[in-house]
PyMOL Python script that loads the backbone (N, CA, C, O; Angstrom):
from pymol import cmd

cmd.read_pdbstr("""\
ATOM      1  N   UNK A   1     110.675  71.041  75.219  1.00  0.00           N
ATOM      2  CA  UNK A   1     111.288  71.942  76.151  1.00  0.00           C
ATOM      3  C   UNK A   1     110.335  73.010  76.661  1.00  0.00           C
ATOM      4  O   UNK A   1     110.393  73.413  77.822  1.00  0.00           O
ATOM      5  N   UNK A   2     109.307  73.535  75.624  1.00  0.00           N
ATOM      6  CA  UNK A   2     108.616  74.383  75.940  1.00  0.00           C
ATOM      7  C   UNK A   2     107.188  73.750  76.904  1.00  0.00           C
ATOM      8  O   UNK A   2     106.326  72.905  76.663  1.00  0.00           O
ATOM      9  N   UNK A   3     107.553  74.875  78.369  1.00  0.00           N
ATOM     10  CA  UNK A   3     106.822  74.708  79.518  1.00  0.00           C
ATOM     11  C   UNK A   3     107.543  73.823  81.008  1.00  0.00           C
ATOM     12  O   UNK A   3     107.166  73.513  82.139  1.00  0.00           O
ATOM     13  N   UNK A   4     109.043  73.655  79.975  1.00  0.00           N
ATOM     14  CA  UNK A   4     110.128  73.430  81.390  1.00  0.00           C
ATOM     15  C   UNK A   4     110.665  74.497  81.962  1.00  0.00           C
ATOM     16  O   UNK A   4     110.942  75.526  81.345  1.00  0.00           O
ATOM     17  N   UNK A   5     110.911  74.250  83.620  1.00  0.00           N
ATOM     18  CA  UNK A   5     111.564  75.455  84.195  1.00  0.00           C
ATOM     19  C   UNK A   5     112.606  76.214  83.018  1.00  0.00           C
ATOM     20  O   UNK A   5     113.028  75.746  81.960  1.00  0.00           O
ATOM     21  N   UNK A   6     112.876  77.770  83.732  1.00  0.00           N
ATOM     22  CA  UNK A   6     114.090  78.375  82.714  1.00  0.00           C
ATOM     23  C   UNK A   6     115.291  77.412  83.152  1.00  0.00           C
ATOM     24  O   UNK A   6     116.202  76.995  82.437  1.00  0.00           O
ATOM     25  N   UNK A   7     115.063  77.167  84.496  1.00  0.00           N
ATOM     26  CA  UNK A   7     116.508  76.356  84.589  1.00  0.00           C
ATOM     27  C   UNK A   7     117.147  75.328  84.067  1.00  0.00           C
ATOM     28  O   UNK A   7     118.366  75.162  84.092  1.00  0.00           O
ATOM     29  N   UNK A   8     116.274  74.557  83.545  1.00  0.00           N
ATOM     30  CA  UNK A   8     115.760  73.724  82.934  1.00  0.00           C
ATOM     31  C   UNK A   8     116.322  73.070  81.239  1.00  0.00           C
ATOM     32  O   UNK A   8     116.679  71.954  80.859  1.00  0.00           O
ATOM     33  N   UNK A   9     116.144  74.612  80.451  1.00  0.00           N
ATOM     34  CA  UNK A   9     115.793  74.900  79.063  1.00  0.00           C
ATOM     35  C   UNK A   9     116.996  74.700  78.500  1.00  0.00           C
ATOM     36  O   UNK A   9     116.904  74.553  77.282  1.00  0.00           O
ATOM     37  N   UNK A  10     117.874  74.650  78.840  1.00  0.00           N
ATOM     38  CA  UNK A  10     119.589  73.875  78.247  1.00  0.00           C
ATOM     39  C   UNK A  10     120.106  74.662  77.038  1.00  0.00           C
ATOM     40  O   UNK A  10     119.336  75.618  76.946  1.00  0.00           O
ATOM     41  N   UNK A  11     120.898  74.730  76.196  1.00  0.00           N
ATOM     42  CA  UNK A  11     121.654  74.913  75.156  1.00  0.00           C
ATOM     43  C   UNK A  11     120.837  75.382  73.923  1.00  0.00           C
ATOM     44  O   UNK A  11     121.041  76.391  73.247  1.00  0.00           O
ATOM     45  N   UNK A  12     119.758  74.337  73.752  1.00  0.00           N
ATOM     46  CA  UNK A  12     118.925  74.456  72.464  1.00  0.00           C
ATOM     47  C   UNK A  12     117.922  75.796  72.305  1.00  0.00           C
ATOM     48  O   UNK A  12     117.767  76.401  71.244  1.00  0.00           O
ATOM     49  N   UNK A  13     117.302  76.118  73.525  1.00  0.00           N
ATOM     50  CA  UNK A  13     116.745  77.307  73.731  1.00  0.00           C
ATOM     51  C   UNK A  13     117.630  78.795  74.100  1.00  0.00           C
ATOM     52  O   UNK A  13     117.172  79.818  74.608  1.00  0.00           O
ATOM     53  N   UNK A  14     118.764  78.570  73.743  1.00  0.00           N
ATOM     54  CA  UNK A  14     119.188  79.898  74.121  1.00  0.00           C
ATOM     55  C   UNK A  14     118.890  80.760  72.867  1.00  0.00           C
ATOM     56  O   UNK A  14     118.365  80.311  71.848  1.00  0.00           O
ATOM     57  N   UNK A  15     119.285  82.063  73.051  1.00  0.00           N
ATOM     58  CA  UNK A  15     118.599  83.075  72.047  1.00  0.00           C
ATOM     59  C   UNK A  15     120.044  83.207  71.439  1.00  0.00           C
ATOM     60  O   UNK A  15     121.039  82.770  72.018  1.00  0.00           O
ATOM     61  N   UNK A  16     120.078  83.960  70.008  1.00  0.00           N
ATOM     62  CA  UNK A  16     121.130  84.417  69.833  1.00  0.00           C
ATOM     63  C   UNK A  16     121.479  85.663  69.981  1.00  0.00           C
ATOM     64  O   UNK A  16     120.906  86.206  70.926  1.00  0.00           O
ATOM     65  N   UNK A  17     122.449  86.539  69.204  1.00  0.00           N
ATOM     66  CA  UNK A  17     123.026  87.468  69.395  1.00  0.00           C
ATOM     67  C   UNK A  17     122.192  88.694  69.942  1.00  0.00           C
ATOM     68  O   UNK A  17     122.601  89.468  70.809  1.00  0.00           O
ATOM     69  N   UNK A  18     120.690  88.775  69.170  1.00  0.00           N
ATOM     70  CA  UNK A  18     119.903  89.603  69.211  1.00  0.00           C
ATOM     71  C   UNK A  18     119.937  90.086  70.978  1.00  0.00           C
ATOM     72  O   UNK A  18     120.542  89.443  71.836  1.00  0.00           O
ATOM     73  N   UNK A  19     119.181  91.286  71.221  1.00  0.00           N
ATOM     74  CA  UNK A  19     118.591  91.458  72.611  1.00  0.00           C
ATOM     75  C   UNK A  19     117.562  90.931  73.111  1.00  0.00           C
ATOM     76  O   UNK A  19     116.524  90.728  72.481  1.00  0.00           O
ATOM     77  N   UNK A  20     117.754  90.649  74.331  1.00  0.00           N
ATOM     78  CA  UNK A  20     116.806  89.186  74.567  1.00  0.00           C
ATOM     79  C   UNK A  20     115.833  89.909  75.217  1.00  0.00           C
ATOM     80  O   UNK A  20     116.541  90.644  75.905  1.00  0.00           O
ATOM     81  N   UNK A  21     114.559  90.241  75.502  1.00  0.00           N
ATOM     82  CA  UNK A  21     113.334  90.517  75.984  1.00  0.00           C
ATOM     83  C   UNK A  21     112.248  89.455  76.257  1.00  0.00           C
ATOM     84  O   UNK A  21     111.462  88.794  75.579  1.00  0.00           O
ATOM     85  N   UNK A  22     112.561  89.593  77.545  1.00  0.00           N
ATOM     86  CA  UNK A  22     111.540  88.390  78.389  1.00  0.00           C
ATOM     87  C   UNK A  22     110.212  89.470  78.829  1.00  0.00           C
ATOM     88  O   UNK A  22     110.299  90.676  79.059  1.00  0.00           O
ATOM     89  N   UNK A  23     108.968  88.594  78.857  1.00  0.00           N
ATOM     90  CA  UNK A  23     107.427  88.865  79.400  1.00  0.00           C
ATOM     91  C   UNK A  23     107.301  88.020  80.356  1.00  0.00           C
ATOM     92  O   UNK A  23     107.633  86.887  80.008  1.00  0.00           O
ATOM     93  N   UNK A  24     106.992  88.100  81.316  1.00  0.00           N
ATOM     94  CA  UNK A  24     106.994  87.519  82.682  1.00  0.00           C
ATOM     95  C   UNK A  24     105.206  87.683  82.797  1.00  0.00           C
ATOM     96  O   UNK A  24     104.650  88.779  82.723  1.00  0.00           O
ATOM     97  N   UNK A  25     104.666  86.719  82.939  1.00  0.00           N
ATOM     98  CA  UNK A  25     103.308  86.405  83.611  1.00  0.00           C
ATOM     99  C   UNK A  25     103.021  86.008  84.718  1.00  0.00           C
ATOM    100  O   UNK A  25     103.121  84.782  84.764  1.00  0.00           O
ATOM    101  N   UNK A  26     102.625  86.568  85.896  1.00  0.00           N
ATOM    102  CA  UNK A  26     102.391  86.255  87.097  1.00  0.00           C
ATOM    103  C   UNK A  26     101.219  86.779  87.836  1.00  0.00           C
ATOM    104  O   UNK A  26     100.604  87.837  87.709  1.00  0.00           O
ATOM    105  N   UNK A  27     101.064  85.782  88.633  1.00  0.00           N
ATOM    106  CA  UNK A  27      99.479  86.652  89.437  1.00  0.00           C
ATOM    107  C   UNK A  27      99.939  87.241  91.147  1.00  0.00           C
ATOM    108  O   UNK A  27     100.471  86.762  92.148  1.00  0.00           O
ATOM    109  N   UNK A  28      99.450  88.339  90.782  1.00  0.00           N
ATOM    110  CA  UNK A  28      98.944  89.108  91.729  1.00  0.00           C
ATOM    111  C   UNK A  28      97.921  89.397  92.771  1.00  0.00           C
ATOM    112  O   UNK A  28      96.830  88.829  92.732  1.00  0.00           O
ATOM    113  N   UNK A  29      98.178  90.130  93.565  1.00  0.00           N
ATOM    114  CA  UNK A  29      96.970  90.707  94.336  1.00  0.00           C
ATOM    115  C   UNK A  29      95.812  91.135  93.835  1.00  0.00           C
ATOM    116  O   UNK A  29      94.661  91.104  94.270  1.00  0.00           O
ATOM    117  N   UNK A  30      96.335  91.578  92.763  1.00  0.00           N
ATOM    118  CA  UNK A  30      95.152  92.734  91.911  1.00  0.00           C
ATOM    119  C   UNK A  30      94.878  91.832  90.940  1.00  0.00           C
ATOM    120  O   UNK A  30      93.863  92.191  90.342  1.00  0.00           O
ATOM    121  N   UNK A  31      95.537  90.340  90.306  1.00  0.00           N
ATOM    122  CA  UNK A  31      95.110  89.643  89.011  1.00  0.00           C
ATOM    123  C   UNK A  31      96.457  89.422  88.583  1.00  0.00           C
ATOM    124  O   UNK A  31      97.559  89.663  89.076  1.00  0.00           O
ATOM    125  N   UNK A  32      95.946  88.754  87.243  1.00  0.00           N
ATOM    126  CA  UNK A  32      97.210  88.391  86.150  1.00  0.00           C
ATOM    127  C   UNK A  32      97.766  89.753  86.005  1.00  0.00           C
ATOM    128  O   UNK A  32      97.128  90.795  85.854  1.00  0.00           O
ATOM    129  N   UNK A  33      99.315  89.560  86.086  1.00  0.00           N
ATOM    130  CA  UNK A  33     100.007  90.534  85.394  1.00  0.00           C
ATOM    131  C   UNK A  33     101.252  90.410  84.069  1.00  0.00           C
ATOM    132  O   UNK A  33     101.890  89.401  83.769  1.00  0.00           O
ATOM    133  N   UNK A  34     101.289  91.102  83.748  1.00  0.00           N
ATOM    134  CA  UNK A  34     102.609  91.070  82.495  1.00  0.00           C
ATOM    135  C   UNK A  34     103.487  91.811  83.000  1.00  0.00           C
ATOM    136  O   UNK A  34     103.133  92.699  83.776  1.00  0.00           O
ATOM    137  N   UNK A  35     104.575  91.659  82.743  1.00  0.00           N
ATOM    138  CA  UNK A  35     105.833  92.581  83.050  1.00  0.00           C
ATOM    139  C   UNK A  35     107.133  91.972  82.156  1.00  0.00           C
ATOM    140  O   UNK A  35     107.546  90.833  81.939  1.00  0.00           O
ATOM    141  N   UNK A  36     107.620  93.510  81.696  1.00  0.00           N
ATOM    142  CA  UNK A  36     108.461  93.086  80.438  1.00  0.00           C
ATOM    143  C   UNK A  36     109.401  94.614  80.374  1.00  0.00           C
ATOM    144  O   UNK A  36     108.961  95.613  79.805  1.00  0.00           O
ATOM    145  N   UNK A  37     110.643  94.572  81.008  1.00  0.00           N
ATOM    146  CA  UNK A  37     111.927  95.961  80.646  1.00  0.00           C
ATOM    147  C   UNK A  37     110.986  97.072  81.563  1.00  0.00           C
ATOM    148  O   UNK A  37     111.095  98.275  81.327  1.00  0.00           O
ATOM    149  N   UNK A  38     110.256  96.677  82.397  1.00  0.00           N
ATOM    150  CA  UNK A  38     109.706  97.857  83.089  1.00  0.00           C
ATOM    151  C   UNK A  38     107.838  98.175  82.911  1.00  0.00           C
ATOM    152  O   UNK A  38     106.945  98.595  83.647  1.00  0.00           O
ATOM    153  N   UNK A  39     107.903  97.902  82.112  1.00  0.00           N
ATOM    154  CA  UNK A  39     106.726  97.863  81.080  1.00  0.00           C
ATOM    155  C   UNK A  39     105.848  97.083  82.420  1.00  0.00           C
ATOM    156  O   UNK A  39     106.576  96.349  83.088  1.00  0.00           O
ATOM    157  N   UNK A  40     104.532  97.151  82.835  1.00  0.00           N
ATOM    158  CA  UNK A  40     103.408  96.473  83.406  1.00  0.00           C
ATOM    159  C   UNK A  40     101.875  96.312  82.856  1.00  0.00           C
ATOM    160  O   UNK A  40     101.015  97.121  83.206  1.00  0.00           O
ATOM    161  N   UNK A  41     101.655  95.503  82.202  1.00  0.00           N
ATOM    162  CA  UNK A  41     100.252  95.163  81.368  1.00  0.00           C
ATOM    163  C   UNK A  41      99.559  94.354  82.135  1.00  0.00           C
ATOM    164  O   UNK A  41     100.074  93.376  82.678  1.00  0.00           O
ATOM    165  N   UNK A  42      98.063  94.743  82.286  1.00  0.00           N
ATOM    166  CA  UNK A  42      96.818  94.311  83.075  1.00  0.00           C
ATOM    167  C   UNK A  42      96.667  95.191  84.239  1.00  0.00           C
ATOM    168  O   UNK A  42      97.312  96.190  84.557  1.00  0.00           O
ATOM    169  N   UNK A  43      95.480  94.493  84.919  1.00  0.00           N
ATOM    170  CA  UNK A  43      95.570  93.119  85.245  1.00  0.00           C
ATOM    171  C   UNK A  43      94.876  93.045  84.738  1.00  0.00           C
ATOM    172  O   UNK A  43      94.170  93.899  84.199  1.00  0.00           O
ATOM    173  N   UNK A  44      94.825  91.139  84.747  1.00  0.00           N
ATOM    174  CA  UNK A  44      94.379  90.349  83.628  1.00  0.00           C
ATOM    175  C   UNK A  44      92.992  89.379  84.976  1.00  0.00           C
ATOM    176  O   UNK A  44      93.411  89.119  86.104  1.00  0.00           O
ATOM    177  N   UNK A  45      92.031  89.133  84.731  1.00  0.00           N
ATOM    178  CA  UNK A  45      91.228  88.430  85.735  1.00  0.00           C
ATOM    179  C   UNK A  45      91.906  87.170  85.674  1.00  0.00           C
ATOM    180  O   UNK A  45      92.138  86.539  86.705  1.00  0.00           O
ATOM    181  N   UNK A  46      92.344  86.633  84.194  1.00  0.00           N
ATOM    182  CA  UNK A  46      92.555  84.895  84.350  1.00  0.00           C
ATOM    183  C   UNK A  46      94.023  84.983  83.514  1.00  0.00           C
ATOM    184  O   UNK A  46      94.259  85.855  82.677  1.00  0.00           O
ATOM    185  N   UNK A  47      95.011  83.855  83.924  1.00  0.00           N
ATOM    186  CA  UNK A  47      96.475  83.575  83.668  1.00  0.00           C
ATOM    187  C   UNK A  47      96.137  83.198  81.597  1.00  0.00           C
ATOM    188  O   UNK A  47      97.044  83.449  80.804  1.00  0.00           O
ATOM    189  N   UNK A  48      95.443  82.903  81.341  1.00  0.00           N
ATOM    190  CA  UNK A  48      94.870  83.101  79.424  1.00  0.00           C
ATOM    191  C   UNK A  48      94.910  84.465  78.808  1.00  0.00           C
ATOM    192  O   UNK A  48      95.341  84.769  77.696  1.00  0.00           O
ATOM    193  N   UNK A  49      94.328  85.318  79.829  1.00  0.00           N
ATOM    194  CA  UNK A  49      94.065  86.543  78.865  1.00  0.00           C
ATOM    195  C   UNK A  49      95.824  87.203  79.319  1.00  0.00           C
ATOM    196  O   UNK A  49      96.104  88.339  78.935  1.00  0.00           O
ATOM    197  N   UNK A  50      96.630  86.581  79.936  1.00  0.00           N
ATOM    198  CA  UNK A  50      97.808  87.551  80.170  1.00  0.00           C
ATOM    199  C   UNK A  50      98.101  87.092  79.523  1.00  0.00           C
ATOM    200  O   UNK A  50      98.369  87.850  78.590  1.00  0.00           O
ATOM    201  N   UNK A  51      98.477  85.158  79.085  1.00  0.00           N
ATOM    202  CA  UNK A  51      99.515  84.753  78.464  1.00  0.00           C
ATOM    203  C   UNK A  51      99.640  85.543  76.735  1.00  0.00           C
ATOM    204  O   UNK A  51     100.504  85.993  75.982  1.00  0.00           O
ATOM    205  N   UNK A  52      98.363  85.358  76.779  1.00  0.00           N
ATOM    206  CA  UNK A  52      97.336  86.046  75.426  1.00  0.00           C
ATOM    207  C   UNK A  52      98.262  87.610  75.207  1.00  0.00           C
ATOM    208  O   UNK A  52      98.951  87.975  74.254  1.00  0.00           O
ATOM    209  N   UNK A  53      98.033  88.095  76.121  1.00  0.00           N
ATOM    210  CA  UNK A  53      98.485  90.067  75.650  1.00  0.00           C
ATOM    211  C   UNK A  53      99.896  89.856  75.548  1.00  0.00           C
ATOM    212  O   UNK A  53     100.487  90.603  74.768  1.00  0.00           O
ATOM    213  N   UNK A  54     100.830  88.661  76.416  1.00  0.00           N
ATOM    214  CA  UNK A  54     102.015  88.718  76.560  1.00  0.00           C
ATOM    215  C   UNK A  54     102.778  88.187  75.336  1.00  0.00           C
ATOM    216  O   UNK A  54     103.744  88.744  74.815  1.00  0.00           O
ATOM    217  N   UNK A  55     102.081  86.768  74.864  1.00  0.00           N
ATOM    218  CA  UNK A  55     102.239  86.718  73.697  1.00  0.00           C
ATOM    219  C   UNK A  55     102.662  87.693  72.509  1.00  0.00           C
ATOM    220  O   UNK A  55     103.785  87.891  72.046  1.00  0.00           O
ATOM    221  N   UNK A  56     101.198  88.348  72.083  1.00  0.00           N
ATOM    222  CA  UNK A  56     101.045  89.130  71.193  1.00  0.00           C
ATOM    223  C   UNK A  56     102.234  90.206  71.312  1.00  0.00           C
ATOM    224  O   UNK A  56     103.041  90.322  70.390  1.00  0.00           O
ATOM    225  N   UNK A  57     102.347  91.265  72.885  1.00  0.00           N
ATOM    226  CA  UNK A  57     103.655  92.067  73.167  1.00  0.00           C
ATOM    227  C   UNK A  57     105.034  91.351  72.586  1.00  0.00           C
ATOM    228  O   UNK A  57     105.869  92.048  72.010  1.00  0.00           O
ATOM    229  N   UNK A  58     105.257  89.758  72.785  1.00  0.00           N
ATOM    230  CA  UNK A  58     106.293  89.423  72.496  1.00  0.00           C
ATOM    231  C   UNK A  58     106.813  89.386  70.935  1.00  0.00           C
ATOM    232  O   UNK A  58     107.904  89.658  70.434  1.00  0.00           O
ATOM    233  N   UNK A  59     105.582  88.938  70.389  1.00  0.00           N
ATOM    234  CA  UNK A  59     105.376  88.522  69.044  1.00  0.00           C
ATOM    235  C   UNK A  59     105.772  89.926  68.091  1.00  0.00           C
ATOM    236  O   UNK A  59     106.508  89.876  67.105  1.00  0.00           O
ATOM    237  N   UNK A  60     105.136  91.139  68.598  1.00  0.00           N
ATOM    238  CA  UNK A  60     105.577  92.553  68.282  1.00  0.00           C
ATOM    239  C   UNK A  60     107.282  93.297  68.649  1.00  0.00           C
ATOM    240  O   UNK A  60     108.017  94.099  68.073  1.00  0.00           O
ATOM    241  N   UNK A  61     107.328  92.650  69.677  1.00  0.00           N
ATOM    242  CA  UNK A  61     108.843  92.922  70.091  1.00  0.00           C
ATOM    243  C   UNK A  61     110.000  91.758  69.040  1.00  0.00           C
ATOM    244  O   UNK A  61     111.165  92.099  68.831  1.00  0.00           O
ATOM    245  N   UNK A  62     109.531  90.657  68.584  1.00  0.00           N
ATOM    246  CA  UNK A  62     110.276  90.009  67.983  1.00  0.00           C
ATOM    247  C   UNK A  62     110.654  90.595  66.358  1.00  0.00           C
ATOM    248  O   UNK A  62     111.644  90.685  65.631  1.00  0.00           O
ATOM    249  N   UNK A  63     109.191  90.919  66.319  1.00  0.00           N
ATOM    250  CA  UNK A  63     109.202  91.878  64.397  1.00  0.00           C
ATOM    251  C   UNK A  63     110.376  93.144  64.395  1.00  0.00           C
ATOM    252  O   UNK A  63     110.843  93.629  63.365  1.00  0.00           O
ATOM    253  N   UNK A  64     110.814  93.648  66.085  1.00  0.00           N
ATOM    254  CA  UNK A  64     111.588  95.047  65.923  1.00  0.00           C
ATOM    255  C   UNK A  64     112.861  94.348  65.670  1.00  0.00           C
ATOM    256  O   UNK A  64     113.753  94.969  65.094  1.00  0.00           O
ATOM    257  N   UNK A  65     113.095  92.808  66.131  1.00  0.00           N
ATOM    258  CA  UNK A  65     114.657  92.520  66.197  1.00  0.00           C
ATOM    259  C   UNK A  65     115.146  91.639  67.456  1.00  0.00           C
ATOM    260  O   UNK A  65     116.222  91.067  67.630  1.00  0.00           O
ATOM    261  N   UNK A  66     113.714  91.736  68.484  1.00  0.00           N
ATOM    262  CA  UNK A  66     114.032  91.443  70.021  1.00  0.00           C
ATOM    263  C   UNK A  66     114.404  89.819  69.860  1.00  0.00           C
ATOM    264  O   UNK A  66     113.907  89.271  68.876  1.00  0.00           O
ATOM    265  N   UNK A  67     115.177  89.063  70.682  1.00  0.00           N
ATOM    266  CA  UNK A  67     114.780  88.062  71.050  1.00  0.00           C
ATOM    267  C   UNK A  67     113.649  87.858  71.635  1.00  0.00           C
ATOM    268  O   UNK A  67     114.074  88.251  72.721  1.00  0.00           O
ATOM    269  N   UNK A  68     112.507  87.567  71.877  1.00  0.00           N
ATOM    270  CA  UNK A  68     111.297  87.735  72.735  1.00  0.00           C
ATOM    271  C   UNK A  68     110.743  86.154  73.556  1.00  0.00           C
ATOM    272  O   UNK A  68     110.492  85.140  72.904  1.00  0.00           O
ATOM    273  N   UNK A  69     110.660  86.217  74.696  1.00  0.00           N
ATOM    274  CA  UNK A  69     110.666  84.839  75.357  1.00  0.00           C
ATOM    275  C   UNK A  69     109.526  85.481  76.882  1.00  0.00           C
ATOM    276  O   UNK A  69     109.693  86.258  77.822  1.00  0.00           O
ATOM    277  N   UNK A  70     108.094  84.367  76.237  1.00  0.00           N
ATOM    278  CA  UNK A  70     107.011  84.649  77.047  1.00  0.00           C
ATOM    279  C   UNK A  70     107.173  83.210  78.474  1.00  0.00           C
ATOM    280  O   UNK A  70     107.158  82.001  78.242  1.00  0.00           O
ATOM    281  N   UNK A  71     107.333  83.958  80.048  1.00  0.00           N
ATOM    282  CA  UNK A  71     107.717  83.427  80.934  1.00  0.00           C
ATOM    283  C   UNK A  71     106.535  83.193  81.952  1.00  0.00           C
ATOM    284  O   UNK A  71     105.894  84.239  82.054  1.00  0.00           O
ATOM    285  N   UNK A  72     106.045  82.223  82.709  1.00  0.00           N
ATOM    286  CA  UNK A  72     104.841  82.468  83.101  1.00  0.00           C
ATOM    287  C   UNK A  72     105.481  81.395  84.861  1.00  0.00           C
ATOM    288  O   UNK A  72     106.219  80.440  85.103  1.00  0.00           O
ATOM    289  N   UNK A  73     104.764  82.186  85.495  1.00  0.00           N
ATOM    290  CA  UNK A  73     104.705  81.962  87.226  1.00  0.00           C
ATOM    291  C   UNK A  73     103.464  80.798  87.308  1.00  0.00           C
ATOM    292  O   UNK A  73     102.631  81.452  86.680  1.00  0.00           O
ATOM    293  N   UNK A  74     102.989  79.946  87.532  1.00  0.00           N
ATOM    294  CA  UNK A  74     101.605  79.501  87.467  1.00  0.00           C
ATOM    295  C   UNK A  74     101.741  79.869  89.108  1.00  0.00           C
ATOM    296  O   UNK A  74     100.688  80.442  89.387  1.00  0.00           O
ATOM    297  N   UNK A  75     102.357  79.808  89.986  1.00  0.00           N
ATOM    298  CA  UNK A  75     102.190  79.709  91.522  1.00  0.00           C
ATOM    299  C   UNK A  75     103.207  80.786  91.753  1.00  0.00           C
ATOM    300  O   UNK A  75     104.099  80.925  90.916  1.00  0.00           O
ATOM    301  N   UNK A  76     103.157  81.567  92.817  1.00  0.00           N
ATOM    302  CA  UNK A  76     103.797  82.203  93.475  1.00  0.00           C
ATOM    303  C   UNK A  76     104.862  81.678  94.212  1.00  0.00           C
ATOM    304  O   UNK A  76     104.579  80.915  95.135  1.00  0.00           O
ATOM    305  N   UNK A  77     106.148  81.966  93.960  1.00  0.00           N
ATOM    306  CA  UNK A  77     107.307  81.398  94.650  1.00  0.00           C
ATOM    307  C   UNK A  77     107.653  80.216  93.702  1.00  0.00           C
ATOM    308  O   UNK A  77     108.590  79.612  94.224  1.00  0.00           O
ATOM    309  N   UNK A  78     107.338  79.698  92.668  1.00  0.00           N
ATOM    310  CA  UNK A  78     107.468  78.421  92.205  1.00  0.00           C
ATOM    311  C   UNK A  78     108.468  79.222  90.587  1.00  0.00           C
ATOM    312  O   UNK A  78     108.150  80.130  89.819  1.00  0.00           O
ATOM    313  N   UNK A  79     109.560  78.434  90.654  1.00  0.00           N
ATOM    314  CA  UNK A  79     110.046  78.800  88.814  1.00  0.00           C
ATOM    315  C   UNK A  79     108.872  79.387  87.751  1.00  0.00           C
ATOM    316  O   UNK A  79     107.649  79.245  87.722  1.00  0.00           O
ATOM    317  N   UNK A  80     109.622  79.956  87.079  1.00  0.00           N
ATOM    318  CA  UNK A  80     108.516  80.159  86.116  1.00  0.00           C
ATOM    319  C   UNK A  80     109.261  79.083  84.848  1.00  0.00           C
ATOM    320  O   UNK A  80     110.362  78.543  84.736  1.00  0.00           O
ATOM    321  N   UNK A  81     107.919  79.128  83.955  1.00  0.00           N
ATOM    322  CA  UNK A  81     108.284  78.593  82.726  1.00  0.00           C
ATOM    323  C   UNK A  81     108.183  78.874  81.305  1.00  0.00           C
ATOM    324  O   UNK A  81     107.278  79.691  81.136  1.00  0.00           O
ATOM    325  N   UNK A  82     108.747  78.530  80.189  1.00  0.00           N
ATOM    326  CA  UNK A  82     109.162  78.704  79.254  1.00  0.00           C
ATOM    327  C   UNK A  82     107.333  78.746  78.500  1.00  0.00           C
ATOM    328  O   UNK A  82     106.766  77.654  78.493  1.00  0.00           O
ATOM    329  N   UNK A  83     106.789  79.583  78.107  1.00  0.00           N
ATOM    330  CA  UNK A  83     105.661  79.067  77.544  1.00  0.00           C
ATOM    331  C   UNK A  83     105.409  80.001  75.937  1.00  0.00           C
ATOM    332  O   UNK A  83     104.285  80.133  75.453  1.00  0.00           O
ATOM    333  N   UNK A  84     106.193  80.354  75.536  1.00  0.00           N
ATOM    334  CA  UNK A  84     106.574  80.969  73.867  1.00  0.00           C
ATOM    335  C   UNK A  84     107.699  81.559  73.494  1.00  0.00           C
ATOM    336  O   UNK A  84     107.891  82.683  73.958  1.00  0.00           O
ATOM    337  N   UNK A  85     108.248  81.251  73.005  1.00  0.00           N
ATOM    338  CA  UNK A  85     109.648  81.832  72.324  1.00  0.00           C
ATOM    339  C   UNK A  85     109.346  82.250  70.901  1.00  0.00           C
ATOM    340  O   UNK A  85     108.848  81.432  70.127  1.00  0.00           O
ATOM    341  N   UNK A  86     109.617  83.460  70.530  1.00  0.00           N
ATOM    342  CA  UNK A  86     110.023  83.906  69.600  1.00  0.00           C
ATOM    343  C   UNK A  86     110.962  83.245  68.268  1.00  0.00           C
ATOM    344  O   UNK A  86     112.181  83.120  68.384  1.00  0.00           O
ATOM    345  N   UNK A  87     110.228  82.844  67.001  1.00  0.00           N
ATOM    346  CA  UNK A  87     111.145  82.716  66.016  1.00  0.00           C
ATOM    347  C   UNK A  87     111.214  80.911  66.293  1.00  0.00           C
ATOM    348  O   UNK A  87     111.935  80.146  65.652  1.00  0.00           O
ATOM    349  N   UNK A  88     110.110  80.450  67.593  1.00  0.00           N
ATOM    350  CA  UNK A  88     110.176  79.098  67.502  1.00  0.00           C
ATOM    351  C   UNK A  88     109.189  78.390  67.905  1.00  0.00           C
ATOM    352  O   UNK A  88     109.263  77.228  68.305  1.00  0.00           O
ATOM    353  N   UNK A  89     107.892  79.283  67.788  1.00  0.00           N
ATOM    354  CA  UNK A  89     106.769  78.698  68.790  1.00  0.00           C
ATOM    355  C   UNK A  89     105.996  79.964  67.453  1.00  0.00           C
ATOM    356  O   UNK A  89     106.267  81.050  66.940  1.00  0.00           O
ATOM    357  N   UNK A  90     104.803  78.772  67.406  1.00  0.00           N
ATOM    358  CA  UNK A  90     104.006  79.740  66.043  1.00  0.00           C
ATOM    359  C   UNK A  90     102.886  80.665  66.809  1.00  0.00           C
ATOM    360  O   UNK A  90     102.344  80.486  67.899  1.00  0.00           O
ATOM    361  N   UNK A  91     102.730  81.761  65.809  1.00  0.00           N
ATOM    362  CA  UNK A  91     102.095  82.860  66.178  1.00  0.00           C
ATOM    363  C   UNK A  91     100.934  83.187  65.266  1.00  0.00           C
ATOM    364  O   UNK A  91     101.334  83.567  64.166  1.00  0.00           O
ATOM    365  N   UNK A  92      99.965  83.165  65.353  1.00  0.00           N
ATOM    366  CA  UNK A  92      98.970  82.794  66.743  1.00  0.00           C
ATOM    367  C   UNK A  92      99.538  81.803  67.113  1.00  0.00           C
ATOM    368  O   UNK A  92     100.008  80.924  66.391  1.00  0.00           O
ATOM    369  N   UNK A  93      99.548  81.885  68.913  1.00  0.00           N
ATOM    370  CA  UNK A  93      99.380  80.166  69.235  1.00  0.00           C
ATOM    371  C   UNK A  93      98.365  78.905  69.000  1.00  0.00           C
ATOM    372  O   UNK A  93      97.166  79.121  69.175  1.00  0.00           O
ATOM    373  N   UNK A  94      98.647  78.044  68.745  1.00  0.00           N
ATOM    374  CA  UNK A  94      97.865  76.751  68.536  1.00  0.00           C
ATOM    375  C   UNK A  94      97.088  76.961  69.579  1.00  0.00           C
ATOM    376  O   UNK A  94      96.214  76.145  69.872  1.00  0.00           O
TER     377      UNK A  94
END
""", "prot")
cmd.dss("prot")
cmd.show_as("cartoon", "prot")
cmd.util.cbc("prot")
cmd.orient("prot")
């Protein structure tokens, strides 16, 4: 499932009760960016070093309680996709 659209991600990936906190990776004018509850991290020169900080942000937001679910744009205008979930995708990434 992981790296299918969100639309995509069906039943098995939903989060539970917890508060769900998504990281959104997308590129910009200025570079890779992160964006997460308001929050804006980078820019990043290459879509690695965001997934990378977004990760790690998520991975820290999951230890408080968050649901945490890292979302990534590869193209502008195109779905984004599922590329780490919290509590189901190991940390460090492979």
């Amino acid at each position: 499932m992981l790296g299918a659209p969100v639309s995509d991600a069906g039943p098995d990936l939903l989060m539970d009760a917890r508060t769900e906190l998504a990281f959104f990776v997308m590129q910009t004018h200025s570079g890779w960016m992160v964006r997460a509850d308001g929050a804006v991290y980078g820019p990043y020169s290459c879509s690695e070093a965001a997934l990378t900080e977004a990760v790690d942000e998520a991975h820290a937001a999951g230890l408080f309680g968050f649901a945490s679910v890292v979302l990534v744009q590869q193209v502008i205008g195109q779905p984004y996709d599922i590329k780490w979930l919290y509590g189901h995708d190991p940390y460090p990434p492979i």
